[in-house]
Backbone as CSV, one residue per row, in Angstrom:
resi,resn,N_x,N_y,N_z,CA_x,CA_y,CA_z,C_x,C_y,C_z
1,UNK,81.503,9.632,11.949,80.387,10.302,11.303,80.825,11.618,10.679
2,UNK,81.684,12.514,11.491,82.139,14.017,10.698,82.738,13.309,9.388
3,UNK,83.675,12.557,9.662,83.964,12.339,7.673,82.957,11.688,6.935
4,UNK,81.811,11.375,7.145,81.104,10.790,6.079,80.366,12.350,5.896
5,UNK,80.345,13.333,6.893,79.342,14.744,6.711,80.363,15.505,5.519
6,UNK,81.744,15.242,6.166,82.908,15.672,5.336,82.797,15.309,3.964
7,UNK,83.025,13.990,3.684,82.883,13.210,2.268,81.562,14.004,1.427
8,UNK,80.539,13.861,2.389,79.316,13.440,1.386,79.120,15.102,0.788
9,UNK,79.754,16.463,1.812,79.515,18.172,1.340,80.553,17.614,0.371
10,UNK,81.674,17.076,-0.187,82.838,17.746,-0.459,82.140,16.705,-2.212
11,UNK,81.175,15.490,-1.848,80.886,14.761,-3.193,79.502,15.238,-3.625
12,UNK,78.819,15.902,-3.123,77.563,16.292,-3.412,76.651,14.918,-3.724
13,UNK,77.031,13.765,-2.898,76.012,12.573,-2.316,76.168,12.112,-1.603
14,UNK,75.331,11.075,-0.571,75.259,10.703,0.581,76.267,9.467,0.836
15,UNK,77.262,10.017,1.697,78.479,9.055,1.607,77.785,7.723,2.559
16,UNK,76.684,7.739,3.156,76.302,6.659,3.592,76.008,5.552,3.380
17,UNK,75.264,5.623,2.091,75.033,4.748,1.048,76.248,3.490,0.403
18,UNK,75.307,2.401,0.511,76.099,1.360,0.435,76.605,1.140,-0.906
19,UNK,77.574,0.114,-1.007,78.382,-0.271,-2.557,77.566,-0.271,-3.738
20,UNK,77.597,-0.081,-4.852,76.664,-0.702,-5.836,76.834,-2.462,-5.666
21,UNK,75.916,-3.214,-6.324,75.410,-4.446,-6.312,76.018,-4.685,-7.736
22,UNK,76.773,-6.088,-8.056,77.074,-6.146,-9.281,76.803,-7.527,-9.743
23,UNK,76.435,-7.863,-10.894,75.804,-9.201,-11.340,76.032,-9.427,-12.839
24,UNK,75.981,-10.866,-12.563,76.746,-10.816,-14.407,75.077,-11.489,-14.455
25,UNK,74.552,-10.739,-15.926,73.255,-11.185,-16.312,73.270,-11.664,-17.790
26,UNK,74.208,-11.569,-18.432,74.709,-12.621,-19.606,75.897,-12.995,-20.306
27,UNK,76.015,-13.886,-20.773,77.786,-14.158,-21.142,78.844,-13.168,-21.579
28,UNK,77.693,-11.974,-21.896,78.538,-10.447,-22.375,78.816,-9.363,-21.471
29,UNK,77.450,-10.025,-20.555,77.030,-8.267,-20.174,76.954,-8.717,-18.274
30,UNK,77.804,-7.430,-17.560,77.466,-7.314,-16.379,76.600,-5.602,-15.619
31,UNK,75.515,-6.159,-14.641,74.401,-4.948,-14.668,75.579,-4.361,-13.068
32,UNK,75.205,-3.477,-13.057,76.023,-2.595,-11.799,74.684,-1.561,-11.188
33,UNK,74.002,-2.167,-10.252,72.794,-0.936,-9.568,73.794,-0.430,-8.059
34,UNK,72.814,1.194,-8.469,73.558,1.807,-6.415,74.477,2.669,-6.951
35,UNK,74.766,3.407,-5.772,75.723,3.944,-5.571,77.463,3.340,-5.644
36,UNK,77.690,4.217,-6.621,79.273,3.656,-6.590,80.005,4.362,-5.781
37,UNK,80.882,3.269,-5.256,81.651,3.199,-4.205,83.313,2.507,-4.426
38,UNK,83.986,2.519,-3.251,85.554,2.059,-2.941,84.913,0.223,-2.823
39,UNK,86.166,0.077,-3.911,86.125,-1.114,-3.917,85.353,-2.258,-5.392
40,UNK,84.364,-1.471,-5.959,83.405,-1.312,-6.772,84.379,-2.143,-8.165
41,UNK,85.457,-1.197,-8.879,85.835,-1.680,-9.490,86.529,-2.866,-9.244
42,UNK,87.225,-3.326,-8.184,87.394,-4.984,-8.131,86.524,-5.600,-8.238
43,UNK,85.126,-6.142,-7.489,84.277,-6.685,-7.794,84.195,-6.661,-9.523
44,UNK,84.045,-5.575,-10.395,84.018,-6.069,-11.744,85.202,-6.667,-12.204
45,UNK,86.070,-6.740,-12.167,87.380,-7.526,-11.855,87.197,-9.133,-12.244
46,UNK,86.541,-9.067,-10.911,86.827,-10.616,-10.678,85.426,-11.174,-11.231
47,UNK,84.522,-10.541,-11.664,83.270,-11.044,-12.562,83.504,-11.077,-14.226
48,UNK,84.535,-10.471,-14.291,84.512,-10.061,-16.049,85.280,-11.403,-16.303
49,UNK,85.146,-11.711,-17.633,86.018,-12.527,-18.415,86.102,-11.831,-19.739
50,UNK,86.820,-13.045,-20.345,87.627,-12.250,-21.787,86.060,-12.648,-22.206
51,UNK,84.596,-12.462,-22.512,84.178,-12.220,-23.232,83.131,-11.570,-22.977
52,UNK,83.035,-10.713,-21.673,82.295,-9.716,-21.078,82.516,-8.536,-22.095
53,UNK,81.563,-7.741,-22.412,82.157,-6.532,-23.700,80.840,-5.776,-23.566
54,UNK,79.801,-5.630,-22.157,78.752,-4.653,-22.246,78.672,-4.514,-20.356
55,UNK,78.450,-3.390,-19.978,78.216,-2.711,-18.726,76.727,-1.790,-18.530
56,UNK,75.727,-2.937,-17.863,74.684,-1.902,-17.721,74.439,-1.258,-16.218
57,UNK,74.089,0.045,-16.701,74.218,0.397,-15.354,72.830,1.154,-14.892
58,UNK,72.699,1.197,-13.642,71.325,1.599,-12.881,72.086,2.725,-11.599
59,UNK,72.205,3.945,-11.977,73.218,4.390,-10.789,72.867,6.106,-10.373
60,UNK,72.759,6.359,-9.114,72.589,8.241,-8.860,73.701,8.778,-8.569
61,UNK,74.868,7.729,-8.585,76.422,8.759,-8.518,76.991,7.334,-7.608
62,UNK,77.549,8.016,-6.715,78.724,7.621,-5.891,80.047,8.410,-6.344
63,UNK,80.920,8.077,-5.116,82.020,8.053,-4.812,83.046,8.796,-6.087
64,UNK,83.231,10.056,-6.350,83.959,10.075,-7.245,85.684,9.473,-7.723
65,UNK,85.899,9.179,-6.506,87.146,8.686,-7.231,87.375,7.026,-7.694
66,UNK,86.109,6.542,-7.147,85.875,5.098,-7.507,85.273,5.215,-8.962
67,UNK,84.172,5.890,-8.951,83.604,6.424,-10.544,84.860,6.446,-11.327
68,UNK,85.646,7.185,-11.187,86.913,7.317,-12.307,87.914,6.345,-12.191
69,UNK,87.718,5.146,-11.089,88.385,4.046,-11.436,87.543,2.959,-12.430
70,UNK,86.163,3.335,-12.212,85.393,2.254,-13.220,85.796,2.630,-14.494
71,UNK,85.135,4.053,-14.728,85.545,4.459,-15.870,86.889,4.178,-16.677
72,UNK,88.170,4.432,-15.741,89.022,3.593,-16.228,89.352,2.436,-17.202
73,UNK,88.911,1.446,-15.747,88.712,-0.051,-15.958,87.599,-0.132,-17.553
74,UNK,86.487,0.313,-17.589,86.086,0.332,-18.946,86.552,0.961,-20.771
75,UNK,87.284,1.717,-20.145,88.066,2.412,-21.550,88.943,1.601,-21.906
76,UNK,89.736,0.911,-20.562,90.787,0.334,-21.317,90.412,-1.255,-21.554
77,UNK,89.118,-1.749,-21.392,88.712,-2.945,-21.764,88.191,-2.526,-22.973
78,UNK,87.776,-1.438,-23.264,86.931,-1.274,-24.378,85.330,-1.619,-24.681
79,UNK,84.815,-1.786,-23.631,83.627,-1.976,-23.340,82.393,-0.782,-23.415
80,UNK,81.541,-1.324,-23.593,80.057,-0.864,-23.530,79.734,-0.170,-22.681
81,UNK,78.523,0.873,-22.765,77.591,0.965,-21.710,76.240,1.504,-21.964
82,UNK,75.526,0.744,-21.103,73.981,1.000,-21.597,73.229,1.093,-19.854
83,UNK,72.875,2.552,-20.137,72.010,2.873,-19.011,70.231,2.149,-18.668
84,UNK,70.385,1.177,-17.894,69.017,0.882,-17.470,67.494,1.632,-17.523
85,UNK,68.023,2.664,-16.586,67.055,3.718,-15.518,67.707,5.120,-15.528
86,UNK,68.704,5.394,-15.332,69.861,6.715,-14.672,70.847,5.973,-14.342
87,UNK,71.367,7.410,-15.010,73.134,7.110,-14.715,73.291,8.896,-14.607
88,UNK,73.576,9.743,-13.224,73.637,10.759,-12.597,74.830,10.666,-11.781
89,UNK,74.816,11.930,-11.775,75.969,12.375,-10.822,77.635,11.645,-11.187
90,UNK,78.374,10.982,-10.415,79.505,10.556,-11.065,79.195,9.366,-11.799
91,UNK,78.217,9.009,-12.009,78.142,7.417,-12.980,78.506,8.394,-14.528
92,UNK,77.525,9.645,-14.340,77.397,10.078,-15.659,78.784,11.243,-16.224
93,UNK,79.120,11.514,-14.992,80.800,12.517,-15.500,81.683,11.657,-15.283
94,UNK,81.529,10.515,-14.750,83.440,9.783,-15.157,83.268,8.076,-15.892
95,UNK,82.182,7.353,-15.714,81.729,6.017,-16.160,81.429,6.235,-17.316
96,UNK,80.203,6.954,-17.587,79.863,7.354,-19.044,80.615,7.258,-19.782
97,UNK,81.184,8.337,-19.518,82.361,9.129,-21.454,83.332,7.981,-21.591
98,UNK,83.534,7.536,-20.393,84.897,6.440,-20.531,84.611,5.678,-21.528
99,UNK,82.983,4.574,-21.459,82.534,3.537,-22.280,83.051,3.841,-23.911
100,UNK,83.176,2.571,-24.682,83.556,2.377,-26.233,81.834,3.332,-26.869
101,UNK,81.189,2.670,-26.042,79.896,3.061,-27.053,79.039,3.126,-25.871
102,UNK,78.229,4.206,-26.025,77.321,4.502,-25.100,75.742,4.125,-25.052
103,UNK,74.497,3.688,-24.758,73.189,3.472,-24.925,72.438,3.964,-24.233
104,UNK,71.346,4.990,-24.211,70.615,5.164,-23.591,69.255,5.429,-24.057
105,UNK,68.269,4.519,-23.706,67.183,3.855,-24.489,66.072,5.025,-24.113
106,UNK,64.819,4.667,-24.316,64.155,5.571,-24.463,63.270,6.001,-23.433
107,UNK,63.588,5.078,-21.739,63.184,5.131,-20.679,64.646,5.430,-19.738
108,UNK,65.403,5.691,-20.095,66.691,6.023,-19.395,67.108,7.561,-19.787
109,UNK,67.684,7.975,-18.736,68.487,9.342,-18.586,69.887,9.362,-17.987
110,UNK,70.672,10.259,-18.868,72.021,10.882,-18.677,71.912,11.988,-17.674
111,UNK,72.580,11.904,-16.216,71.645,13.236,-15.410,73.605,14.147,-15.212
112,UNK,73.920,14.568,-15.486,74.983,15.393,-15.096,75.061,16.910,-14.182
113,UNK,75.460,16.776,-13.108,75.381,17.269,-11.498,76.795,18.631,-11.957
114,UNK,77.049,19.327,-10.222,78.323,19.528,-10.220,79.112,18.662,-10.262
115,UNK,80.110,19.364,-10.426,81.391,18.474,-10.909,82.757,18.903,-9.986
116,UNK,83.567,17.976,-9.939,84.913,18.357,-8.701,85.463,20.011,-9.125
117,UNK,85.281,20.297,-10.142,85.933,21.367,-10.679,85.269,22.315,-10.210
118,UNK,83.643,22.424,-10.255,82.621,23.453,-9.950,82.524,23.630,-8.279
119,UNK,82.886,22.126,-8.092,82.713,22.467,-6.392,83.930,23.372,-5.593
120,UNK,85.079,22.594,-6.361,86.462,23.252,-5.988,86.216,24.810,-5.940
121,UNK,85.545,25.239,-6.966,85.634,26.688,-7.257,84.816,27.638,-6.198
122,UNK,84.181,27.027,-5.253,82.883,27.075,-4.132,83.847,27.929,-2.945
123,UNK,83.320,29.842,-3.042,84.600,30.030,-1.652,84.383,29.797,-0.319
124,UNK,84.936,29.803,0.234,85.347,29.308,1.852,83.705,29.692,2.302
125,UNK,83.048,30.837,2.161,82.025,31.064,3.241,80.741,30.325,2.663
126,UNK,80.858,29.844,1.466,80.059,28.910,1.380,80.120,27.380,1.772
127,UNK,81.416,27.301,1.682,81.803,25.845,2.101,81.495,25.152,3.664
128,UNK,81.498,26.644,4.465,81.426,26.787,5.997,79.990,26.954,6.301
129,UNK,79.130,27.943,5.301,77.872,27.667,5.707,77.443,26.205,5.494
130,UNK,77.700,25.415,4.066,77.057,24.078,4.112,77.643,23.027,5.161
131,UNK,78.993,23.147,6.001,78.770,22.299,7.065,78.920,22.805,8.070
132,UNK,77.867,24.241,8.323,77.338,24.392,9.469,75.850,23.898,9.372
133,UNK,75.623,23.742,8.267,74.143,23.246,8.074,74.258,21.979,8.414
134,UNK,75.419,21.154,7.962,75.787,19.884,8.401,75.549,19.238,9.739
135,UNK,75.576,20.405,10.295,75.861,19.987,11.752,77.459,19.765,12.455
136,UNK,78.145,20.432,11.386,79.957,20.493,12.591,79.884,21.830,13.472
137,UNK,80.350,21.397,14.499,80.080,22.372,15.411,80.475,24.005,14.652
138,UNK,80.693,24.980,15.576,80.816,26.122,15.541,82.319,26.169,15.612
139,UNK,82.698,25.774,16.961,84.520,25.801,16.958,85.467,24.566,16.389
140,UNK,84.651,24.099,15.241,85.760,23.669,14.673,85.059,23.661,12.837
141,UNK,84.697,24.879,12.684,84.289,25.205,11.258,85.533,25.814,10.900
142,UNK,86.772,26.034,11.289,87.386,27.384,10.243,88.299,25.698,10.032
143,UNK,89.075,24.614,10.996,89.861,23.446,10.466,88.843,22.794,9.202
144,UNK,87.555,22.643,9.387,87.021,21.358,8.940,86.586,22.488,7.828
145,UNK,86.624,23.937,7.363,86.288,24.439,6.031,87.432,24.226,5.362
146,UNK,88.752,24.457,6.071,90.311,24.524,5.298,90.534,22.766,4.848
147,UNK,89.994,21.662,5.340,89.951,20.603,5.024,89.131,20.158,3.815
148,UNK,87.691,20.696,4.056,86.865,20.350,2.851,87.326,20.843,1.374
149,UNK,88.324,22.452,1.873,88.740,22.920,0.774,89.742,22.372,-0.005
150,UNK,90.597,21.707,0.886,91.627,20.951,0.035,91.402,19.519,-0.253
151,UNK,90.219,19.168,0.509,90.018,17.826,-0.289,89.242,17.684,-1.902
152,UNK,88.436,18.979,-1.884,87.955,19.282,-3.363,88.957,19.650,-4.199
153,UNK,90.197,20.222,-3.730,91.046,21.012,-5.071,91.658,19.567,-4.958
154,UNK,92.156,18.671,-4.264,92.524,17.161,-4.439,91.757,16.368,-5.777
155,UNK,90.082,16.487,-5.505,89.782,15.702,-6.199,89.504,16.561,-7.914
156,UNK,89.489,18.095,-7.489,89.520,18.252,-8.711,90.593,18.065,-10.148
157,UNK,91.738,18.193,-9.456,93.398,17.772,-9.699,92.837,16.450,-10.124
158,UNK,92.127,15.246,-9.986,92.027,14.365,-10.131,90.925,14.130,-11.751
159,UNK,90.355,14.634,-11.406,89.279,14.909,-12.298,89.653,15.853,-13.347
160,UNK,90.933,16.573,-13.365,91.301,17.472,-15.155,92.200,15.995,-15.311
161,UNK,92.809,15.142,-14.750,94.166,14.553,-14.659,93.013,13.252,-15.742
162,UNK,92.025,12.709,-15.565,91.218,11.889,-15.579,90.779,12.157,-16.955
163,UNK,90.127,13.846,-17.376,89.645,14.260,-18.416,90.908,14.195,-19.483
164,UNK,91.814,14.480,-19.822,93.337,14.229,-20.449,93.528,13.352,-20.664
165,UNK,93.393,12.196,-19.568,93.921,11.097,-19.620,92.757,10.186,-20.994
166,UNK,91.397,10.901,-20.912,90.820,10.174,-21.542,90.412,11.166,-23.047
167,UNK,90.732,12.140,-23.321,90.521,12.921,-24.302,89.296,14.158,-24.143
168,UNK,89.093,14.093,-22.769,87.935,14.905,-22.874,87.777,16.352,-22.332
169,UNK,87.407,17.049,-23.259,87.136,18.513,-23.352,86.865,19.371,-21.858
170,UNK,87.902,20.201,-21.301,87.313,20.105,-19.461,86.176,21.248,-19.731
171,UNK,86.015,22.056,-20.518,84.533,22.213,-20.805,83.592,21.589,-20.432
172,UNK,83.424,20.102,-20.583,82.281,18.946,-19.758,82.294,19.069,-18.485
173,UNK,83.377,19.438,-17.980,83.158,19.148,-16.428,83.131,20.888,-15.958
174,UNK,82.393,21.679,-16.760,82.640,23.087,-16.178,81.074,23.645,-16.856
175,UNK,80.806,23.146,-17.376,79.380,23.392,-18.754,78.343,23.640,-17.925
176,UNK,77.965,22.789,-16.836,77.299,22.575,-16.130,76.764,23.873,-15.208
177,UNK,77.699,24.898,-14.844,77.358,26.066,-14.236,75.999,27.106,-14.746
178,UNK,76.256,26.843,-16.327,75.490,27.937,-16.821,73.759,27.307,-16.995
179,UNK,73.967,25.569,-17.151,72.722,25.362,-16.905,71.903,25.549,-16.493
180,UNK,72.836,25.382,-14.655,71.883,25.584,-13.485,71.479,27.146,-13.365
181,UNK,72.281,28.191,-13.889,71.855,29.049,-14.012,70.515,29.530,-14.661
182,UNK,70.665,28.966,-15.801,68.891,28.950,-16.601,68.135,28.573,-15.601
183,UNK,68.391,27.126,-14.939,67.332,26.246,-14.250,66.966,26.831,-13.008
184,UNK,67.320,27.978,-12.653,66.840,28.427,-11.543,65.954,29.247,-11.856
185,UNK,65.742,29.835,-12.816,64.036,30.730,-13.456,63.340,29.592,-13.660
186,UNK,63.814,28.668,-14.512,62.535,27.466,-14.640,61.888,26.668,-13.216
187,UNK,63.531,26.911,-12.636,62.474,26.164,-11.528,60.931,27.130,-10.213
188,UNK,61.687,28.329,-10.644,60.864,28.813,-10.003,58.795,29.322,-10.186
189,UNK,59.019,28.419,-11.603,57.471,28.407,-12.149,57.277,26.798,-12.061
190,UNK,58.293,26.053,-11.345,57.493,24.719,-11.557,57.298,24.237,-10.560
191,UNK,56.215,23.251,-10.386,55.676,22.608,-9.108,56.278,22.289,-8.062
192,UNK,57.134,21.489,-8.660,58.438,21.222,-7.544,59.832,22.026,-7.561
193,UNK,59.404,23.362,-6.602,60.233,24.047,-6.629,62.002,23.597,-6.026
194,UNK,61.710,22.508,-4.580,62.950,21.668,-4.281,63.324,21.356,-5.413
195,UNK,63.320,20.661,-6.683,63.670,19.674,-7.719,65.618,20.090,-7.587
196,UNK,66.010,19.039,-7.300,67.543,18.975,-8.007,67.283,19.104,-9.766
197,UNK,68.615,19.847,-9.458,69.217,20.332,-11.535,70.035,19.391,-12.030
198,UNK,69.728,18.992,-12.722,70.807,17.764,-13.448,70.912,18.680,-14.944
199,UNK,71.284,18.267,-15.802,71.702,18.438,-17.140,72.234,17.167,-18.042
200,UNK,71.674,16.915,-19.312,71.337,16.414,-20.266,71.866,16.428,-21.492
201,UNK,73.470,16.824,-21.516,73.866,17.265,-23.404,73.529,16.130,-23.919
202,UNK,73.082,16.686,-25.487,72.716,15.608,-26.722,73.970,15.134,-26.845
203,UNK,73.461,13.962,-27.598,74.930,13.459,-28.188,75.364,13.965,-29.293
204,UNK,75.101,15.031,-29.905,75.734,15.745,-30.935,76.716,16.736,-30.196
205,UNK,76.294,17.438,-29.025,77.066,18.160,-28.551,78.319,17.308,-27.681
206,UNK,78.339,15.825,-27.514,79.195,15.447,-26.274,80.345,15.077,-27.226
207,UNK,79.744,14.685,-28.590,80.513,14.154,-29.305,81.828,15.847,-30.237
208,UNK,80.940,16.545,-30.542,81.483,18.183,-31.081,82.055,18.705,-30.006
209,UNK,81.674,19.347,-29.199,81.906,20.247,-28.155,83.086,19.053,-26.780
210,UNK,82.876,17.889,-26.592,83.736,17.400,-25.295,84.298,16.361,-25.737
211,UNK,84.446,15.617,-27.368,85.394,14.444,-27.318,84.468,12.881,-27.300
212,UNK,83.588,13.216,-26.728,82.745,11.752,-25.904,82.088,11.406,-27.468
213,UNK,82.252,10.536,-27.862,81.953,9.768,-29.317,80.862,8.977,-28.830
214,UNK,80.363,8.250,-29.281,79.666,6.450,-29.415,78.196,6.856,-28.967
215,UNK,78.000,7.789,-29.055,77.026,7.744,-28.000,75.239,7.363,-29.066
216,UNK,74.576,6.811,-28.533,73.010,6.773,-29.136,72.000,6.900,-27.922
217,UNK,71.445,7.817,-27.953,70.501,8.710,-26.967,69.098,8.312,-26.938
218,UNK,68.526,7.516,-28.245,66.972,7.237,-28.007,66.635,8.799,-28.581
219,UNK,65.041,9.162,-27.808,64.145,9.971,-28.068,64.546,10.976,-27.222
220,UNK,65.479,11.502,-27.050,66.206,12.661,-25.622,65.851,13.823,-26.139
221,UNK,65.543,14.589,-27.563,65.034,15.560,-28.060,63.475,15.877,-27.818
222,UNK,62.217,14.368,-28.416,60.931,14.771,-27.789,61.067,15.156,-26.582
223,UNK,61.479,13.712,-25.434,61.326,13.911,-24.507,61.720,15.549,-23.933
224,UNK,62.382,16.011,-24.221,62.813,17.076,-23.094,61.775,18.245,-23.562
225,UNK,61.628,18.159,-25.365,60.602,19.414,-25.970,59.110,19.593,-25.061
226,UNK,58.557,20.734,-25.207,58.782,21.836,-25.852,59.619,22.521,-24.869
227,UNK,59.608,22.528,-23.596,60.096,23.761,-22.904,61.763,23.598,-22.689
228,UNK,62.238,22.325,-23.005,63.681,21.548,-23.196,64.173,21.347,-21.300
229,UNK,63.140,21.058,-21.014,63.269,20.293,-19.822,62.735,19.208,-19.367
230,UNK,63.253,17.836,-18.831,62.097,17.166,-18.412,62.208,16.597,-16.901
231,UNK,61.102,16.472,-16.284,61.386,16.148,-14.777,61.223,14.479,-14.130
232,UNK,61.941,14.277,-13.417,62.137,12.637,-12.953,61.571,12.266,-11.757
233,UNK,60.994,12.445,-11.875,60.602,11.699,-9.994,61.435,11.110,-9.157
234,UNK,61.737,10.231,-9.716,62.906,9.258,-9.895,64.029,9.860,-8.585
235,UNK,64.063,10.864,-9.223,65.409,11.690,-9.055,64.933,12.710,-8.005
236,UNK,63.642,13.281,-8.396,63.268,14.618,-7.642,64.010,15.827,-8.512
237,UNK,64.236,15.684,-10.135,64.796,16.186,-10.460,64.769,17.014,-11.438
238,UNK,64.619,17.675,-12.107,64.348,18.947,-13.188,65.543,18.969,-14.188
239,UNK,65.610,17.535,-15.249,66.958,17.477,-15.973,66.859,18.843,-17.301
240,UNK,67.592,19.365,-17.189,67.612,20.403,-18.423,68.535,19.993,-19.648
241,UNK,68.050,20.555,-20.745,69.042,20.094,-21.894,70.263,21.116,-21.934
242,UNK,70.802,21.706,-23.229,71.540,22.680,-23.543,71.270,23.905,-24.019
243,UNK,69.869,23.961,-23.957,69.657,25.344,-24.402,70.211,26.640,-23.383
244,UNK,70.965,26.450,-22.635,71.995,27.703,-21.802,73.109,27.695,-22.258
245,UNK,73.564,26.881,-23.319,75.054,26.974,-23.602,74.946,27.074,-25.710
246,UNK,76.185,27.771,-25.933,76.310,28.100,-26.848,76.918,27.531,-27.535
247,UNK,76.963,27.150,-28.905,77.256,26.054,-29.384,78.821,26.049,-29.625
248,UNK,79.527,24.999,-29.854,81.052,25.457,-29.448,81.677,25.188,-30.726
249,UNK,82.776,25.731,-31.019,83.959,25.954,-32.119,83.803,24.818,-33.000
């Protein structure tokens, strides 16, 4: 149980949570719901054939280093992706950008979280308060903070190694700070003051500002207008757009 308390502070989701579910639902296209997890990309493996060429997905994260093996596995097939419902947390920083061409229709959201880089950057006495909140004891917080710490600079090493590997701007995986910064005045006039912060770049900015091409977004401009936020239930979540960041070079 301490390493799943371990895992789940160091991924910012519940390492408890089972595999995603994967299903081929037409001669092109296979759907992927759940949490992604170890193991995840074999299962698409052994479902794909040479004329599979679309990936829909229904997902609130998982597992980041499995995320960046899907993602992988999809860049270099050259494949699709079209979001169901949500695609958050690592579906949406390492699965996403990977895809040839991206879809997200006009009942679906792009939710983008911290990121290995933002967490890495998290110092020690915060790392120790969140798993004392965890519940690890008292005398063994200073091993299990020096652990959590190097398993994040691990996965962040993994995650610039990942962004390179695929062309993408590490700006994307760092952007995210100043959001939540806005989103903490907004959240404090809105109903649901708990709400998790996600973030939302247009596809004008993923494509200018981070590399990420293909993308077609639907109605992601009404939806978020006027106040350029919109909230998910779904999620419990308060997705913000880009109006905290400045437009780039």
């Amino acid at each position: 149980m301490k390493r799943f308390i371990l895992m789940g502070i160091m991924t910012g989701i519940s390492m408890l949570a089972s595999a995603a579910e994967l299903s081929r639902v037409a001669s092109d296209t296979i759907a992927l719901g759940g949490a992604i997890a170890e193991g995840d990309v074999d299962k698409l493996r052994q479902l794909a054939t040479p004329g599979t060429t679309m990936l829909r997905i229904n997902s609130h994260g998982g597992d980041p280093q499995a995320a960046m093996l899907l993602g992988r596995y999809l860049r270099q097939r050259q494949w699709s992706l079209a979001i169901d419902t949500v695609c958050a947390g690592s579906c949406a920083l390492y699965v996403f950008p990977a895809a040839q061409r991206k879809s997200i229709p006009g009942t679906a959201v792009l939710a983008l979280q911290d990121t290995a880089f933002l967490r890495a950057q998290e110092g020690p006495q915060h790392m120790r308060r969140s798993l004392s909140e965890a519940g690890v004891p008292a005398d063994e917080l200073d091993r299990e903070t020096a652990a959590l710490a190097a398993q994040r600079a691990q996965v962040a090493a993994l995650e610039a190694a990942f962004a390179a590997e695929l062309g993408i701007a590490p700006a994307f995986y760092r952007d995210f700070r100043q959001v939540a910064a806005q989103a903490d005045s907004v959240r404090q006039r809105f109903p649901d003051q708990d709400a998790a912060i996600y973030w939302w770049p247009a596809a004008g900015r993923l494509q200018r500002c981070y590399g990420i091409a293909g993308v077609q977004e639907g109605p992601r401009a009404a939806r978020l207008a006027p106040d350029g936020y919109l909230y998910v239930p779904a999620l419990s979540a308060l997705v913000m757009g880009d109006q905290a960041l400045q437009d780039c070079p």
